[in-house]
C-alpha positions as CSV (number, residue, x, y, z in Angstrom):
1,X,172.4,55.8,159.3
2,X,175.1,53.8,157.1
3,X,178.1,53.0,157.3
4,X,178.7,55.6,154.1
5,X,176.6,58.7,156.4
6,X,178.9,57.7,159.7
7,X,182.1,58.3,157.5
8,X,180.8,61.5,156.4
9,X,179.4,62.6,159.1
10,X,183.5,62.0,160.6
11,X,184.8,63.4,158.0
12,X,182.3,66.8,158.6
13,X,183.1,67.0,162.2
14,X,186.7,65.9,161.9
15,X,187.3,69.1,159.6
16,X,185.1,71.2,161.5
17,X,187.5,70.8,164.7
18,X,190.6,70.9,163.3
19,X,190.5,73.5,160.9
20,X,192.1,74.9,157.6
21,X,195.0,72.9,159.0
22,X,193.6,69.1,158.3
23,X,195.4,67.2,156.0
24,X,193.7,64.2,153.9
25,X,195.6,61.7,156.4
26,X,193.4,63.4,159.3
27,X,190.0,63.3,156.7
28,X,190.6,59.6,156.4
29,X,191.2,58.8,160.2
30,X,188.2,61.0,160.7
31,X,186.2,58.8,158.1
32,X,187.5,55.6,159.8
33,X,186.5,56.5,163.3
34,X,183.1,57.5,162.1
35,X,182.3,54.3,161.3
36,X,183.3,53.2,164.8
37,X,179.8,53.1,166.3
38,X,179.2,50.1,164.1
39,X,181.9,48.1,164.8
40,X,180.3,46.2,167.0
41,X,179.1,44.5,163.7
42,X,181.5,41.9,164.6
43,X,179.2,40.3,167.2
44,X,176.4,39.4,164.3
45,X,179.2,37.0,162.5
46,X,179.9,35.2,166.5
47,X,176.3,35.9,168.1
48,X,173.8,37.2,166.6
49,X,171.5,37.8,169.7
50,X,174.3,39.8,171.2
51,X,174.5,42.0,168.5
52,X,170.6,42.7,168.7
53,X,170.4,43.2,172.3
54,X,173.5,45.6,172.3
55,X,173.7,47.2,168.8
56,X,172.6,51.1,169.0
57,X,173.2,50.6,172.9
58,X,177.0,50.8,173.8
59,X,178.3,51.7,170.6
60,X,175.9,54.6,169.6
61,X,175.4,55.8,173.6
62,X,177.6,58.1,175.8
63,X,180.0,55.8,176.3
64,X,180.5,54.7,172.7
65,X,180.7,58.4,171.9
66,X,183.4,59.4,174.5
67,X,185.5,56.4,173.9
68,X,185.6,57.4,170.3
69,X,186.0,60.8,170.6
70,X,188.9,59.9,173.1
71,X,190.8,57.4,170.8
72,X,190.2,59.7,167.7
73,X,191.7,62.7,169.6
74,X,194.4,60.6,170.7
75,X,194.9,59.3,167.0
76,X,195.1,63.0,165.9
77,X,197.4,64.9,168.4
């Protein structure tokens, strides 16, 4: 996926859960947090081998996913 798919893909789910009542304030926090899981893009500019050992680990695991899901939520309410 790209960063263009995990904005959609936000945006998709974002206005699935909240409704008729989502505003395009809460479609553009919805696009920003899908591109969350890649992120951790930061590590290729400071260490590259970091970002290959760990990219589409933390980020796009369990953990990534519930972090994200409890920052967006967070954002949103």
């Amino acid at each position: 996926m790209n960063g263009i798919f995990h904005a959609g893909a936000g945006v998709v789910i974002g206005g699935l859960a909240l409704g008729g009542n989502a505003t395009s304030a809460d479609f553009a926090i919805c696009a920003v947090a899908g591109t969350a899981p890649d992120w951790d893009a930061i590590l290729l500019a400071v260490h590259k081998p970091h970002y290959q050992n760990y990219h589409r680990t933390v980020t796009h695991g369990f953990i990534g996913l519930t972090v994200g899901g409890v920052l967006a939520a967070a954002v949103l309410s």
